[in-house]
N, C-alpha and C positions, 0 to 999 in steps of 0.2 A: 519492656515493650510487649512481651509474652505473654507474660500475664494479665497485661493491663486487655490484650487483644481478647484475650479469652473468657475477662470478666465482660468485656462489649456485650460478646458473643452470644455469651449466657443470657444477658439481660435479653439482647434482641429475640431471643429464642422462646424468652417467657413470655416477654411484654416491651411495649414500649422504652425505647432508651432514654432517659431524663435528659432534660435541654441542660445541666449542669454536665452529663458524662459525655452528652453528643460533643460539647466544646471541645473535649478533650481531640478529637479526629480532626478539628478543625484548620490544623496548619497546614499550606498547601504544598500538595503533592509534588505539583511541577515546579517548586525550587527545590534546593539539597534541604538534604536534614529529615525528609519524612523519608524511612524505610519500611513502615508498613509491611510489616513479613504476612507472609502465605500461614495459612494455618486451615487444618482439620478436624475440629472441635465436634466429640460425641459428648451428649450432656450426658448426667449423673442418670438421667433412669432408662439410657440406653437406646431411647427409643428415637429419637430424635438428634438431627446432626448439621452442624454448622459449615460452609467453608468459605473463606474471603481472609478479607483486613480489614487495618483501619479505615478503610477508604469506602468498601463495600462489604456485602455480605446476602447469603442465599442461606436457603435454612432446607431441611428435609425430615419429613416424618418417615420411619422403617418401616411400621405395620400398618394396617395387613398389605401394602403394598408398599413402596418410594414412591413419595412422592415431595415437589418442591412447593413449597406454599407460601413462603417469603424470597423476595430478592429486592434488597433494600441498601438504597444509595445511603453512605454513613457520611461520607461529606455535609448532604444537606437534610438528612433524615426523611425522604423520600421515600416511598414503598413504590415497586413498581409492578408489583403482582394485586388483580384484582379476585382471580381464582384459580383452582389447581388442575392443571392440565396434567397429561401424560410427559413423561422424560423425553418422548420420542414415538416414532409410530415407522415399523415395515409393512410394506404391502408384498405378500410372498403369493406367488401362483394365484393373484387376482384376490387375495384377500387382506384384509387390513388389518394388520394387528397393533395394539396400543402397547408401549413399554412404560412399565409402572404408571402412577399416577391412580388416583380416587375417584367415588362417586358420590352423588348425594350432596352435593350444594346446590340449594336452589337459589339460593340471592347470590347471582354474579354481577353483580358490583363492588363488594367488596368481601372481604375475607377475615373472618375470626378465627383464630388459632382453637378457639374450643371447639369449631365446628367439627374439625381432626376426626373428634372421638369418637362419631358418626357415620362417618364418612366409611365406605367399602370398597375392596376392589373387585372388578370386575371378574368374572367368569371366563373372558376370555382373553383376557387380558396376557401378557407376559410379567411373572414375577419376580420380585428381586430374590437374588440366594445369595449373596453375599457380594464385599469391596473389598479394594486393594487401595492402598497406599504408598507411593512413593514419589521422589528428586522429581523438579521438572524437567524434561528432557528438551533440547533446545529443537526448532520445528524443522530446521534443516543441522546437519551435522557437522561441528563447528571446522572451520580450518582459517587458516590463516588469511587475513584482510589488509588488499594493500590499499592505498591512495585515500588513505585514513586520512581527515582532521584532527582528530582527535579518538587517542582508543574506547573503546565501549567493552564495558563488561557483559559477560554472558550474564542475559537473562537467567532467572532465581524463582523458584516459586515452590508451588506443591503441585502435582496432578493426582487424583481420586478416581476408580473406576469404579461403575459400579455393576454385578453382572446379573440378566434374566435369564430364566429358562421358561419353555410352555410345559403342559402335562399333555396336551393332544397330542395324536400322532399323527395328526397334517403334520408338522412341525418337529415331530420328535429327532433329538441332536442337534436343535439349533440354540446357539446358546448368542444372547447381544450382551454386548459389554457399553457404555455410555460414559466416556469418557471427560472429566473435567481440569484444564490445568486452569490452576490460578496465579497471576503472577507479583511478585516482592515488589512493591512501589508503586506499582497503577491501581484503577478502579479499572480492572480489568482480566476479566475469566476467556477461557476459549474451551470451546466445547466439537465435540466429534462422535460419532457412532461406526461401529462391528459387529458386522453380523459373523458368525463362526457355522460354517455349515458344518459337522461332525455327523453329520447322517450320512446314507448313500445315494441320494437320488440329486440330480441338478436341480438346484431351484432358480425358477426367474422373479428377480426382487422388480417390482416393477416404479415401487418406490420409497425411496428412505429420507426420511424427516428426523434430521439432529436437534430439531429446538425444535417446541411448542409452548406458546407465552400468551396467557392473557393479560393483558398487560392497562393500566392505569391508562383511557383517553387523559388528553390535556386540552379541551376545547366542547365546546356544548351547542351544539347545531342542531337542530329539531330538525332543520331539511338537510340535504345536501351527499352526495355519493360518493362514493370511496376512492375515486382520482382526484377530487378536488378538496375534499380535506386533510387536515394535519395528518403526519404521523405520529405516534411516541416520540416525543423530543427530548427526553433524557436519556435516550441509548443509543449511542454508534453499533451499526452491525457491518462484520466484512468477512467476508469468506474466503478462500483460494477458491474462487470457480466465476471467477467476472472477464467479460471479455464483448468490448464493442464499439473498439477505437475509440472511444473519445477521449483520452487522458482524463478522464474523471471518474472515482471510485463507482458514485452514486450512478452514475450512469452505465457502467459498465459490468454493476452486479446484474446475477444472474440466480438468485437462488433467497433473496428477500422477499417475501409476500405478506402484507397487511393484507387480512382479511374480516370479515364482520362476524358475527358472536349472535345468531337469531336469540339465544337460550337465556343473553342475558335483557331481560325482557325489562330490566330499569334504566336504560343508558336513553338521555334526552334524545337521539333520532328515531323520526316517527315510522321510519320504515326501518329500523335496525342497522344504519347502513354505515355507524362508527367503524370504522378502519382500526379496530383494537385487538385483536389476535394476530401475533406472530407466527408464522412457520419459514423454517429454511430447508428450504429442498432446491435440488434443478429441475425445474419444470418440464424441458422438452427430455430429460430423461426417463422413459416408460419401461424398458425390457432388457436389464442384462442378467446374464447368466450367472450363478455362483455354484461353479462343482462341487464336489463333495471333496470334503478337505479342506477347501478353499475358503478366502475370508473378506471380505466386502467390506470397505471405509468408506462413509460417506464424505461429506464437505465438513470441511473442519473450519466454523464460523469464530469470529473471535466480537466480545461483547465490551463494550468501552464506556461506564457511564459518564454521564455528563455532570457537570454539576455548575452549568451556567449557561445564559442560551446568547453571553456573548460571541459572537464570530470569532474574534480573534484566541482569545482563549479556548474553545473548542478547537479550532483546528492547530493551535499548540497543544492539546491531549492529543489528539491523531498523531501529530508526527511524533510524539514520544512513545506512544501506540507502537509505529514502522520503525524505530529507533532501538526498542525491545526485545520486539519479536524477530526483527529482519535487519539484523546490522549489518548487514550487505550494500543496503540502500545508502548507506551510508559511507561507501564507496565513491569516490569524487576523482577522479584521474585527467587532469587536462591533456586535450586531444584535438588532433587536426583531423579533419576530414579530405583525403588528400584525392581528385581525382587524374587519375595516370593512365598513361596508354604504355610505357612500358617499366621492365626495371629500375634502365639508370633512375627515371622520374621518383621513383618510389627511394632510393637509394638516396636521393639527395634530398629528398622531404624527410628521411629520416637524422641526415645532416642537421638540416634546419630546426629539427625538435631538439637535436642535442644541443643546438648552438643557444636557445632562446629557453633551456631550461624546462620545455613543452614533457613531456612523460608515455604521452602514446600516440598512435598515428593507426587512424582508421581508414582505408582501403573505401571510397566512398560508390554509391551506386555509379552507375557509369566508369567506373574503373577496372581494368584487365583484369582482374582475379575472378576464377572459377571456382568457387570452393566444391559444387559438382563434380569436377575431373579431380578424378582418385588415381589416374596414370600416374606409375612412378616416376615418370617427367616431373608431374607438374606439382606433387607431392614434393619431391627432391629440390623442385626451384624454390619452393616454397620457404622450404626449411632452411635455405638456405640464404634467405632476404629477413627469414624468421632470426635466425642465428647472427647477419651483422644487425637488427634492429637490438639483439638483448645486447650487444658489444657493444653500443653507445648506449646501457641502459633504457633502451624505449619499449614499451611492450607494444604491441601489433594484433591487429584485427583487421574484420573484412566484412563486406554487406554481403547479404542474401536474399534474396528475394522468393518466399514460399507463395502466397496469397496472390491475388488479380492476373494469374495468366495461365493459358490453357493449356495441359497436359493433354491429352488427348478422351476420347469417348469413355473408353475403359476407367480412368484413371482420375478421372474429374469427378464432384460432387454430382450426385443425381438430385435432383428438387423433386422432393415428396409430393408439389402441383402437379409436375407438369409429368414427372416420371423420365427428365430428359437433362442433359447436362445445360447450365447455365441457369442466371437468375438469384445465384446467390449473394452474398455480399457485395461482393466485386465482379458482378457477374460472373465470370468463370472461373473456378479456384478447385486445384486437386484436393481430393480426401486423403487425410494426412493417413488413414487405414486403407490407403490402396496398394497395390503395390507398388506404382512411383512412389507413395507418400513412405511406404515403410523403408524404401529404400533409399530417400530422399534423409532419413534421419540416420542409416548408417552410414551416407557417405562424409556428411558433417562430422560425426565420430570419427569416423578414420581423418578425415583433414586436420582436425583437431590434434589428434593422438598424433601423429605424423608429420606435423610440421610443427608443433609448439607454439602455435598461436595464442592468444593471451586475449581476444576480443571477440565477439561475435556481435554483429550487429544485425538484429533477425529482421525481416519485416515482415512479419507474420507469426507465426500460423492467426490464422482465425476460427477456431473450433467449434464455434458457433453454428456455422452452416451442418444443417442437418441432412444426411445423406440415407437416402433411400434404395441403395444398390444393395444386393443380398449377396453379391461376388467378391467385394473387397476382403482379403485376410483379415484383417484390423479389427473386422465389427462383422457383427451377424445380419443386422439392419437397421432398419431407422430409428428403434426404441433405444437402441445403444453406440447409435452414430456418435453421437456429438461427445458421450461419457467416455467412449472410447478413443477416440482425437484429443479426447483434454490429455487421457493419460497418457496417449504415448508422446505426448506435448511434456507433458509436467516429467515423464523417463527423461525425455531429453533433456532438460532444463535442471534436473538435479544431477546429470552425467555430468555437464560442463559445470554446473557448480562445483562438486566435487573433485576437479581438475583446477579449478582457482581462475576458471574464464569470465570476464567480465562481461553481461549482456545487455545492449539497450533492445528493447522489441516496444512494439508501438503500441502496445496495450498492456493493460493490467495484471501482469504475471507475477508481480513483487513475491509474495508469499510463496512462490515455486523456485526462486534463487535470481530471477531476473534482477538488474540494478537502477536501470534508468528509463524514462518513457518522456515523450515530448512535455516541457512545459504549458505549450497550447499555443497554437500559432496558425495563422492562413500564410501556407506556403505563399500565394500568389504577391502576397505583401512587402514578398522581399525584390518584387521586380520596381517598387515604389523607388523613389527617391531618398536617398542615403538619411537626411533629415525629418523624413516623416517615418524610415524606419526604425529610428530611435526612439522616438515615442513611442511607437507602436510595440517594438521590444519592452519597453519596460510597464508598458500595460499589460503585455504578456507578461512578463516578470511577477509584477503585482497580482495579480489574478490566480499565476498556478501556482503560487508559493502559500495560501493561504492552508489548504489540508497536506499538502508534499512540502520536506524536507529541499531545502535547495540543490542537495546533492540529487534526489529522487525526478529531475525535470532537466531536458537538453534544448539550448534553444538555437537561434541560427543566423549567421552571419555569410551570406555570398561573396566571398573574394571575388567570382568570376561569374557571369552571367546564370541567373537560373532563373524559370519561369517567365523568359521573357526578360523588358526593361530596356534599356540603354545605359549608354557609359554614368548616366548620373544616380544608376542604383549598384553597382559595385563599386568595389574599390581599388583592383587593377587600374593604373598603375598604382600599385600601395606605396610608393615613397612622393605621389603626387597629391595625397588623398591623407596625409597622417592627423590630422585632427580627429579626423571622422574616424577612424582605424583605433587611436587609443582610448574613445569615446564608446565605440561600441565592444572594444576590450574591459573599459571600469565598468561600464553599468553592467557588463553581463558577470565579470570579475568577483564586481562591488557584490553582486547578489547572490556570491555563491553556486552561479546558472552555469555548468558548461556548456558553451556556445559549439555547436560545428562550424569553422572556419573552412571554409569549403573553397576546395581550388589547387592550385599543382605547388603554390609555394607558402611559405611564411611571410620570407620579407624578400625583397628585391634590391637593396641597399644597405648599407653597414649602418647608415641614420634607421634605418627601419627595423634592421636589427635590433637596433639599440632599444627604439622604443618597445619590442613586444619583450625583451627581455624585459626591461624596467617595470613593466606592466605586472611579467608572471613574477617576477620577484616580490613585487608589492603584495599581489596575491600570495605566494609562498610566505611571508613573511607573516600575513595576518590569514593565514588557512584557517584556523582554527576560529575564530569568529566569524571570517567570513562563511563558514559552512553550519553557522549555527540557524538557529529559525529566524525567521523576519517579522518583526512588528509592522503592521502598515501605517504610513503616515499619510500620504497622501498619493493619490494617482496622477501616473501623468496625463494631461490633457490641454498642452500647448501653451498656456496662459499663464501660469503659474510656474512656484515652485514644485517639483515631485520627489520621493523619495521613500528611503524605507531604515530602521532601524533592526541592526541583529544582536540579539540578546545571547547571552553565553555567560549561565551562573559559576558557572564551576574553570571557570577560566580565569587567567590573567590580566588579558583583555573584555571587560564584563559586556563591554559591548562597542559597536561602532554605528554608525549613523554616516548614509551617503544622498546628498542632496543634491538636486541636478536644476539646473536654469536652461530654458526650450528658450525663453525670449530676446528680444535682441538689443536687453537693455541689460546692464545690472543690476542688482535686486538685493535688500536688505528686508529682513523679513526676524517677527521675533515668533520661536515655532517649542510650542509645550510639545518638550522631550518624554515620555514614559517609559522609566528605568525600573519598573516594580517587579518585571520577569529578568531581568540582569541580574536580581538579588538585590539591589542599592535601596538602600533605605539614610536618612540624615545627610550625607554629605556623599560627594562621590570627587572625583576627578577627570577633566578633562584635558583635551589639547586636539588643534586642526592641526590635521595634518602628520607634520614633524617639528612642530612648535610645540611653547613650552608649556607645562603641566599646570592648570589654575583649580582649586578648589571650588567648587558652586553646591548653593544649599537643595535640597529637595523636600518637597511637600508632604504634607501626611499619605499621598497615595504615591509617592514613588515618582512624581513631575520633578522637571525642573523646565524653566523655560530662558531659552537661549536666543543670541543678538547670531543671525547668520547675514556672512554676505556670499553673492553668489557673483563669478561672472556671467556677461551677457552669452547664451550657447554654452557655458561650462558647468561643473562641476565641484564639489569640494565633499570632504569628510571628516569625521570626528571621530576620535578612539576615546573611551571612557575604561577607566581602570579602577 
């Protein structure tokens, strides 16, 4: 495989890969069997240097500068570079400096490798002086993972630095390093930049740019502006630096900018307004400081290609993307959301997790806990509800509330309009660098450290709000408000990771050690009717499961009044109510979703008992598939059948299928299965249920199509093996 990668390698570096050698890359990644190693290939005349796999591959010339001039999808033989930009660019004390990269192509539209030999670097450029090579290093530091499905091995790869220095002495002592890991088995690199200030003077970096891509449009528009056209549609980009509520990546990045290319004067739009240059930077980041000594990481973006623009298969590359890099997310713990007004309440909800097999029990808002009071009262109680929850096996958590409520004048976000507190996200939300906010993050730490807590459930921070105060510790001002809030965000967030605390927070943190974020849901829908919130859950289901991991989304189930509603949108009394009760247990179950069961109990009866044990059993019993990805079959929308299938190649169970009936008839339905991401190829095995095992043929694409019946309002499933 080594060799074979390195003869790819070579070829792609000279010339085109023959459609006879391309075939050879051609088996897919996202079943087992392709391992595609990491590799760092310098060709024979030294000058010139490869790094990727089977899967992809980026090329670099050494002289007279670094620069990247091929990045090419080897799946489909794709080129995604149309000219050679710089590695990277800082702007130090108001000026812009470029990291490596050429000059002198004038046709950008596309790129010839002979053009190379022409090509110069610039005069003020920053140059390369030499790289390093070594192991990939995993992005957080690995420790033990509980409430596994199934174990995941650490990520494998290579990382390559490469290091500039300038000759000027604006600049003298600053050396940038541009960092590449690539990783074993994806079409997938992640890139980051360092600045090294070794000088004596503070420098203000005003901004740092880790990628810079001109990149292959895919669309030919003569009119039209850069918010309404495509972007590059063969690259996933994700960073650690997104944040904006929405449960969605794309909407919550914060450091992606497609912008236009004047220079390349052949691209079909008549005002030059293709959307074909990448850069990743944080935009409202303008002014931080870097001492001397001191060393400056930008955003560490991670690059996923693509090599299909169906839906479903892209966002099965994503989640093996989060599955890779972030096996954390991969973390699945079933938990009650319990709300109590005192002890004993919490003492007997921990009862009830032991009794029904349940695993943790979260402290939900509106419940006694303070994790603010660091009195060794409330410290000592703590630890000690902490202490009988780990004696019946349950781990324990607590809500918090950082974000929408107001700290005082001092201590709250200033808005750079108005120069006055409020108006921010949530209207009023303290600056996580003030000093309630600094101190707001060691009393979490000490709660944590002191009572053995096992959960945090954040609701917040949001570091987005940009803070114009020049008094807060945390930050100097507005240019490094927000850069400053991520980090002492992301300190916190790799503390409790490396303590083994599990986090839901309501935004995009995955990559900083967080584990969960909402699936996607309008809270107010749970005051609906118990029947139309079924559907409505599993069109949440269906929806957030498409880029996230089942484990990676929490959804929501109201035991007891919220948002409103009447007795016909809970399920108090639950031993009056259990159809609807094991109902909104399988489909949230079925789909891998931990639900919050929100309310002071489990069950109310020994029949209700019965039922959530048999429930979490079922679950327990097929975790392992049920926490694998989901195929979408169909959504629900009252009328029909709805449902989803979970594929799990490397499993026993290769896959399962849960099919649900909204109507109030019964229903017989014949429904093309697609078992091609299960691995099943020629024949496979089935059985409903816990009936018995029948053999059924499958199609040259990995179909089979099946006779289902469904009850009227019910449910059924299928295990394929």
């Amino acid at each position: 495989m080594q060799n074979n990668l390195k003869a790819l390698l070579c070829l792609a570096i000279t010339g085109w890969i023959s459609n006879a050698t391309a075939q050879q890359v051609k088996k897919d990644w996202l079943l087992p069997g392709v391992p595609a190693k990491a590799s760092v290939i310098t060709e024979k005349n030294g000058n010139t240097l490869a790094i990727g796999n089977t899967l992809f591959s980026r090329h670099f010339v050494l002289s007279p500068n670094l620069a990247c001039y091929s990045f090419r999808n080897e799946m489909n033989g794709q080129e995604l570079l149309r000219a050679v930009e710089p590695e990277a660019s800082v702007t130090i004390n108001g000026k812009v400096y470029a990291i490596g990269g050429l000059h002198g192509q004038e046709q950008r539209g596309y790129l010839e490798p002979a053009w190379l030999k022409s090509m110069t670097a610039g005069e003020g450029d920053f140059r390369f002086i030499r790289m390093d090579s070594m192991p990939l290093q995993p992005l957080l530091q690995q420790r033990p993972l509980r409430f596994l499905a199934t174990r995941h091995q650490p990520a494998t790869g290579k990382e390559l630095v490469f290091y500039f220095d300038h000759p000027s002495p604006d600049v003298a002592g600053i050396t940038v390093a541009v960092h590449y890991a690539v990783y074993d088995g994806l079409p997938l690199l992640s890139k980051w930049v360092t600045v090294i200030n070794q000088g004596k003077q503070v420098l203000h970096i005003n901004r740092l740019k880790n990628e810079i891509l001109s990149l292959v449009e895919e669309e030919s528009a003569v009119v039209g502006s850069v918010e309404k056209m495509k972007k590059q549609q063969g690259l996933y980009v994700e960073s650690n630096y997104a944040f904006n509520n929405a449960m969605r990546y794309d909407l919550s990045d914060q450091t992606t900018h497609w912008l236009t290319d004047s220079a390349y004067r052949s691209q079909v739009n008549y005002d030059f307004q293709t959307p074909c240059r990448l850069e990743i930077y944080p935009a409202d980041v303008t002014d931080v400081e870097l001492p001397a000594g001191d060393t400056l990481q930008s955003v560490r973006s991670f690059e996923l290609l693509y090599d299909s623009y169906d839906r479903q298969r892209r966002g099965l590359a994503v989640q093996r993307f989060y599955q890779a890099v972030a096996p954390w997310t991969s973390e699945n713990p079933i938990f009650m959301h319990l709300v109590s007004k005192d002890d004993a309440q919490v003492e007997n909800a921990i009862n009830q997790c032991a009794a029904t097999g349940y695993e943790a029990l979260i402290l939900s808002f509106g419940s006694h806990l303070d994790m603010e009071d660091t009195s060794a009262a409330n410290l000592a109680r703590w630890k000690k509800i902490s202490g009988f929850a780990h004696g019946k096996g349950i781990a324990i958590g607590g809500y918090s509330l950082f974000s929408s409520r107001k700290i005082s004048e001092e201590d709250d976000v200033i808005n750079p309009k108005t120069g006055k507190t409020g108006g921010t996200m949530f209207g009023n939300a303290p600056c996580f660098g003030s000093v309630w906010g600094l101190a707001y993050r060691d009393k979490i730490k000490r709660f944590f450290a002191a009572t053995g807590f096992d959960i945090w459930e954040n609701d917040g921070p949001y570091p987005g709000d940009l803070c114009a105060s020049q008094k807060h510790p945390g930050h100097k001002g507005l240019g490094d408000s927000q850069w400053k809030q991520m980090e002492i965000q992301r300190e916190l967030y790799h503390w409790l990771y490396g303590r083994g605390v599990y986090i839901n927070a309501p935004d995009w943190y995955f990559l900083d050690g967080t584990n969960k974020i909402a699936v996607g849901y309008r809270e107010v829908n749970f005051s609906l009717p118990r029947e139309q919130q079924m559907i409505l859950n599993r069109q949440n289901i269906f929806d957030g499961t498409w880029d996230k991991t089942p484990s990676m989304g929490w959804g929501f189930v109201p035991l007891t009044k919220y948002q409103g509603g009447g007795p016909e949108a809970v399920l108090e009394p639950l031993s009056e109510h259990l159809d609807a009760y094991e109902q909104l247990m399988m489909q949230y179950y079925g789909a891998g979703v931990q639900a919050c069961y929100r309310g002071p109990r489990l069950y109310d009866t020994e029949k209700t008992r019965q039922l959530v044990s048999s429930v979490v059993g079922w679950y327990k019993r097929y975790r392992e598939v049920l926490n694998a990805p989901l195929i979408h079959l169909r959504r629900a929308d009252g009328r029909d059948w709805d449902g989803w299938l979970h594929v799990n190649p490397g499993g026993k169970d290769k896959a399962m299928m849960l099919l649900f009936n909204p109507t109030k008839e019964a229903i017989t339905r014949r429904i093309m299965i697609p078992l091609y991401y299960a691995g099943k190829s020629g024949s496979t095995r089935v059985r409903e249920k816990d009936g018995n095992l029948r053999q059924i043929i499958l199609n040259s694409k990995g179909e089979t199509e099946l006779s289902v019946q469904l009850p009227a309002g019910g449910y059924s499933w299928w295990v394929f093996e």
